[in-house]
Backbone bond lengths (Angstrom), bond angles and torsions (degrees), N, CA, C in turn:
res aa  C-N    CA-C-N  psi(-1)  N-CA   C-N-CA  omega(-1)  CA-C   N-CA-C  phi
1 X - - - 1.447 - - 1.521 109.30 -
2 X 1.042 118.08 104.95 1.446 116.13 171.55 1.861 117.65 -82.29
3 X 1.468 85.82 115.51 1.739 80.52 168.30 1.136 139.86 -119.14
4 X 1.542 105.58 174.26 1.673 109.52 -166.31 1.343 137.15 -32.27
5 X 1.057 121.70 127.80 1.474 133.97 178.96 1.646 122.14 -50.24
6 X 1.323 96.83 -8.71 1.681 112.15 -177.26 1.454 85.97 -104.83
7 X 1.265 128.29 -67.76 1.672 127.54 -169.75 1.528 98.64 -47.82
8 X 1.547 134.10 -55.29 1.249 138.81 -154.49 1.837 97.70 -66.39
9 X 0.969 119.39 -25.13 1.466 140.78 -162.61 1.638 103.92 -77.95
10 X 1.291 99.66 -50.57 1.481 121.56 -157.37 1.826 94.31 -63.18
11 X 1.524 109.33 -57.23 1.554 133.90 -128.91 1.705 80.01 -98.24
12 X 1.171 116.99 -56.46 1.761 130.10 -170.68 1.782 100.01 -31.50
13 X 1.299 115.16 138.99 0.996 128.34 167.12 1.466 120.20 -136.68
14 X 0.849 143.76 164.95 1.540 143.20 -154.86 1.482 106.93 -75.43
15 X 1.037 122.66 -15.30 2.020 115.84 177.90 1.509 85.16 -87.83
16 X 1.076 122.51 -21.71 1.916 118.10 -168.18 1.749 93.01 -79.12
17 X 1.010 104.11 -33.53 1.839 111.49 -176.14 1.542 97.07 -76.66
18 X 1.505 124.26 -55.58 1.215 87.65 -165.79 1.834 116.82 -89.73
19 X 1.482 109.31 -6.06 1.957 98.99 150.72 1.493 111.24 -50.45
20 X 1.105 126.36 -38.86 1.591 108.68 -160.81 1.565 96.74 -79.61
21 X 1.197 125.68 -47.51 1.679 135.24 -174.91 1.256 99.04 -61.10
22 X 1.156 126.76 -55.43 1.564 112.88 169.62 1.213 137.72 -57.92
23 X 1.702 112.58 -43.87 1.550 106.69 150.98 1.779 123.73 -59.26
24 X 1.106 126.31 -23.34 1.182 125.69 140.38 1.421 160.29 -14.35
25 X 1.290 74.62 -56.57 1.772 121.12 166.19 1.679 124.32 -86.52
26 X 1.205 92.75 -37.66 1.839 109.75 173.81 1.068 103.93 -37.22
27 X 2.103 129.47 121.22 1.335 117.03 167.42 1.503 77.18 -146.39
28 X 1.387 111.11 173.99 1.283 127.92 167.76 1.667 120.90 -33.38
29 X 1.440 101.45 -66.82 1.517 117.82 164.90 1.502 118.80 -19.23
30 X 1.135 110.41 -41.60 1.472 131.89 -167.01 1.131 121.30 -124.97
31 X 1.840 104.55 121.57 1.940 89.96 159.26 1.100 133.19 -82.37
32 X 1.501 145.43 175.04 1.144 144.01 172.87 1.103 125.31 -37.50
33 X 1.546 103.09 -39.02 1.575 108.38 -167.25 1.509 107.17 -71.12
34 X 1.655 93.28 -36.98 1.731 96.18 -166.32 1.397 102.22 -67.57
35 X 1.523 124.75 -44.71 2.195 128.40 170.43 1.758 91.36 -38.17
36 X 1.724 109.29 -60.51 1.922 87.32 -176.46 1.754 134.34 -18.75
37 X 1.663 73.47 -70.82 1.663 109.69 -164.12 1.526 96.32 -54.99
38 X 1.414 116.44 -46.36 1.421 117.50 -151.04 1.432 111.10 -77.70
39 X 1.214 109.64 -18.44 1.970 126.75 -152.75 1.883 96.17 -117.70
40 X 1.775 104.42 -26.45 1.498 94.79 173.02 1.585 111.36 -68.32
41 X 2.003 97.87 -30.18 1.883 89.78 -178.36 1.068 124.92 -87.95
42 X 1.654 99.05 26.09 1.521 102.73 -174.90 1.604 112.35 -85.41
43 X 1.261 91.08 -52.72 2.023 135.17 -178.40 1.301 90.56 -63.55
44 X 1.445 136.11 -73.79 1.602 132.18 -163.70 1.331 121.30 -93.85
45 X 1.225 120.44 136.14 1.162 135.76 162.25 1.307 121.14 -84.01
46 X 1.180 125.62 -13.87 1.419 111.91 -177.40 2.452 101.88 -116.61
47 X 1.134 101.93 143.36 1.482 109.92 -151.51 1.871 88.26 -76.56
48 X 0.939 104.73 -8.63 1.981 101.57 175.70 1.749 116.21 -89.92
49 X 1.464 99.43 -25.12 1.571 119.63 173.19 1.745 99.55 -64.60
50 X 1.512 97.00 -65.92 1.729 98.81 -172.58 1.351 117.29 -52.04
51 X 1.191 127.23 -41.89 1.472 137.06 178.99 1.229 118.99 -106.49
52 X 1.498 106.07 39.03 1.621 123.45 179.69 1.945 88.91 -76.76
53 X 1.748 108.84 119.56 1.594 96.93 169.77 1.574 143.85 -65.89
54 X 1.743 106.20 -43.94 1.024 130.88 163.83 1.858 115.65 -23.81
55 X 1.382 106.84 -71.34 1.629 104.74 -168.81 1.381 100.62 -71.46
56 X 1.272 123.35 -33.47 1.437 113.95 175.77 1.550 123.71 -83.84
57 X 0.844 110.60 -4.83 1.753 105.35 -169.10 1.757 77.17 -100.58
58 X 1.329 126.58 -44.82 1.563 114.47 -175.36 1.732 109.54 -63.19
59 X 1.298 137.43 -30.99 1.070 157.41 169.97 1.771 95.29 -55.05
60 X 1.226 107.41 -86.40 1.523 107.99 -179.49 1.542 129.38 -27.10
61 X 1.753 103.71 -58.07 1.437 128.42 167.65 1.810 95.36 -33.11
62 X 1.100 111.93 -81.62 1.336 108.60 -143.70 1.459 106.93 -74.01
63 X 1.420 126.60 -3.52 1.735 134.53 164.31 1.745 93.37 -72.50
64 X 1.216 96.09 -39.55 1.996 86.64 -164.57 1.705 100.14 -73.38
65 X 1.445 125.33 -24.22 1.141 111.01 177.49 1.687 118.17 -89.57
66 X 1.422 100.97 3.27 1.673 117.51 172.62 1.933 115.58 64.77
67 X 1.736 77.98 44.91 1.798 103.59 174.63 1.476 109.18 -93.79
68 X 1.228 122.32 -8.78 1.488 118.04 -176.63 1.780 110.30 -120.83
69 X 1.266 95.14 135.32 1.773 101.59 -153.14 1.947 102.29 -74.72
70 X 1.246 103.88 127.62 1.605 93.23 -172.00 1.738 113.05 104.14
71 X 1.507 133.54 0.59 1.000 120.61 -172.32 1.808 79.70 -145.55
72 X 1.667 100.14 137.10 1.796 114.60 178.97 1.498 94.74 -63.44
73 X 1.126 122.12 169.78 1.518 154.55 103.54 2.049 93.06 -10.03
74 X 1.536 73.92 114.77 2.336 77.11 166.11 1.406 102.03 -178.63
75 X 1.202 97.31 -177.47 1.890 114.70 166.78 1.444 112.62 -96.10
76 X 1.638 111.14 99.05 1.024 103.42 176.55 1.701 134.28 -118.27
77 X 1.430 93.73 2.88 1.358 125.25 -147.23 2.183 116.55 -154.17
78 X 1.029 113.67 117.52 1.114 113.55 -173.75 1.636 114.31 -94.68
79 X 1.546 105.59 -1.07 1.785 118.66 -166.90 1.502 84.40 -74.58
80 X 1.509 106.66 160.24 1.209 138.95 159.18 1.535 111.07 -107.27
81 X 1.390 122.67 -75.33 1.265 133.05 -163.01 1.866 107.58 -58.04
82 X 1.386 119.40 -61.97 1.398 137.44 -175.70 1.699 100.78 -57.08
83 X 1.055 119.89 -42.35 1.345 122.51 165.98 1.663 130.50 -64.78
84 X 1.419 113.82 -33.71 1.308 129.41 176.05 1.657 107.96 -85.49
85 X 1.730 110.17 -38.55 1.329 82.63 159.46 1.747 139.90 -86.54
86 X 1.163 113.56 -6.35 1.233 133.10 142.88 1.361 113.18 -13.14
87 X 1.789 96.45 -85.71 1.165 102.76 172.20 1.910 156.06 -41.87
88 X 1.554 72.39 -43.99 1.479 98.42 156.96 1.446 136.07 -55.49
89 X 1.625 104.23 -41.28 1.696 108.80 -173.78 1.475 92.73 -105.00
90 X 1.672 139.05 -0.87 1.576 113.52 138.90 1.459 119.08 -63.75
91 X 1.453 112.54 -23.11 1.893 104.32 176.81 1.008 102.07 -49.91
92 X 1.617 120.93 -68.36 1.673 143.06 -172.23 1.207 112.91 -22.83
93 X 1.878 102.38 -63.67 1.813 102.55 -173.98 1.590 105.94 -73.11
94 X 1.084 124.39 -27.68 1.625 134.71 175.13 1.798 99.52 -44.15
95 X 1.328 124.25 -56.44 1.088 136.33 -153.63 1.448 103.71 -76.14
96 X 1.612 115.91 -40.50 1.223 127.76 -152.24 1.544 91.18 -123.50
97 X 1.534 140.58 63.61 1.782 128.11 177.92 1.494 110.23 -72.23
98 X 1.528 121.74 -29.32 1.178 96.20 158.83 1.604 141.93 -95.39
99 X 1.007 122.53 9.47 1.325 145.15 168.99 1.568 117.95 -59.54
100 X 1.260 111.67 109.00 2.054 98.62 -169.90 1.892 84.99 -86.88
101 X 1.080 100.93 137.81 1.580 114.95 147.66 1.396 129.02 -100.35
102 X 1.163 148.16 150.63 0.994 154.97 138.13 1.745 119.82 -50.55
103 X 1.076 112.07 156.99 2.039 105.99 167.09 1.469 106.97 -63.58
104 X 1.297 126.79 -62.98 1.007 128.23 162.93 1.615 127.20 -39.92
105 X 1.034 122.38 -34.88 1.473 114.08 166.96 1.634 123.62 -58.41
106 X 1.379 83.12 -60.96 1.348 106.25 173.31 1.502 133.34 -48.24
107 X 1.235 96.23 -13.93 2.062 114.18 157.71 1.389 104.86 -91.72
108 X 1.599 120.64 -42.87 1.293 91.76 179.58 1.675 139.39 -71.90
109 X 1.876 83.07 -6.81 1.894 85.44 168.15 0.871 121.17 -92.97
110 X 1.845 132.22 10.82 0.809 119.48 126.16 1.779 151.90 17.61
111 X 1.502 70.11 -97.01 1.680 115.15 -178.58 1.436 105.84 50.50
112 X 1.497 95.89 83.63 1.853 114.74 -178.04 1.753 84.45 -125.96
113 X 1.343 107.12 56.78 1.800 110.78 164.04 1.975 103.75 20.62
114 X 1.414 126.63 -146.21 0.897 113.45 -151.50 1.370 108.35 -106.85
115 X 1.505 121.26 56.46 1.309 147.75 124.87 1.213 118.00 9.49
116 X 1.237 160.86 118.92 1.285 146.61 158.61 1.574 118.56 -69.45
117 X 1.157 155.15 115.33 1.287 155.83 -139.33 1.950 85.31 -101.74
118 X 1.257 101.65 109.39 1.651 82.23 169.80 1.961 109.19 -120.37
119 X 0.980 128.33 58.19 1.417 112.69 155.56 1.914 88.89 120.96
120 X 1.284 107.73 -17.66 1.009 96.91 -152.44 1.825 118.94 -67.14
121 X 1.110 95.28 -42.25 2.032 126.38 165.47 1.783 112.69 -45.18
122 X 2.025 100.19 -24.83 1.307 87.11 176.33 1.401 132.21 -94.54
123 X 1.789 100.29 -8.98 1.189 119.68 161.70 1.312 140.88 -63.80
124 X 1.681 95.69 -29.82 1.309 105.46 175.60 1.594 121.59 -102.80
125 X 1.494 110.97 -30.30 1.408 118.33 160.83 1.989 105.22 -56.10
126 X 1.393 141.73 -19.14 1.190 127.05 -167.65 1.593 106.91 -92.67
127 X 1.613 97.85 -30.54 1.676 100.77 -179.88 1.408 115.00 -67.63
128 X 1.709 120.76 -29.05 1.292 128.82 -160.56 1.770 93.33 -76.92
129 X 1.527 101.82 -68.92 1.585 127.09 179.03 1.761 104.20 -34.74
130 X 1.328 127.07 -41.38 1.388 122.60 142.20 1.410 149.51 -88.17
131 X 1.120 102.36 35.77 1.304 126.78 157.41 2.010 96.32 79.09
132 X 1.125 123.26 3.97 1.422 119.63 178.20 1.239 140.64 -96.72
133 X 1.363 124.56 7.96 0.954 131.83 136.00 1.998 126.70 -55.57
134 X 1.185 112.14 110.01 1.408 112.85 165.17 1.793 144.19 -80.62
């Protein structure tokens, strides 16, 4: 289900900006990781924002499992956890295509008890919400 450009607008937060700018950016020349790195110092000014792990190691995860349309199958990512839940809340929206979630929802189906939700839901709710997740 691809959704609205006003909803996508609303919910989008800046790690959601720089997945899309980085897939954007994705050319041969470059690996993913390096479009990350390069497009997070684009968006942030502060050096804890750019190398925030969470949205990126969940971002990475799901290119290395060849969930994001336009990026191979690779090693891109050394996370376990940020990656598995990744994985998990593409099952969710998989299960549920017409169902809109929120980022925030979408941690709580989870259900990683009182978890701190860090960025990670917005990475993966922005790829789905644009149709790029595969």
């Amino acid at each position: 289900m691809k959704y609205s450009k006003d909803l996508i607008k609303e919910n989008m937060n800046k790690y959601g900006q720089t997945v899309l700018k980085a897939l954007n950016n994705f050319k041969d020349s470059y690996s993913i990781v390096e479009c990350y790195d390069l497009t997070a110092k684009e968006i942030f000014e502060t050096k804890s924002s750019q190398e925030k792990s969470c949205p990126k190691n969940t971002f990475l995860g799901l290119c290395e499992e060849g969930l994001v349309k336009g990026v191979p199958v690779g090693n891109y990512t050394t996370s376990v956890m940020n990656k598995e839940y990744a994985i998990q809340a593409v099952e969710i929206l998989k299960r549920s295509p017409t169902k809109i979630f929120t980022p925030k929802e979408l941690w709580k189906k989870l259900e990683l008890g009182d978890k701190k939700h860090n960025s990670q839901m917005d990475v993966v709710w922005v790829l789905w919400s644009e149709g790029l997740i595969v």
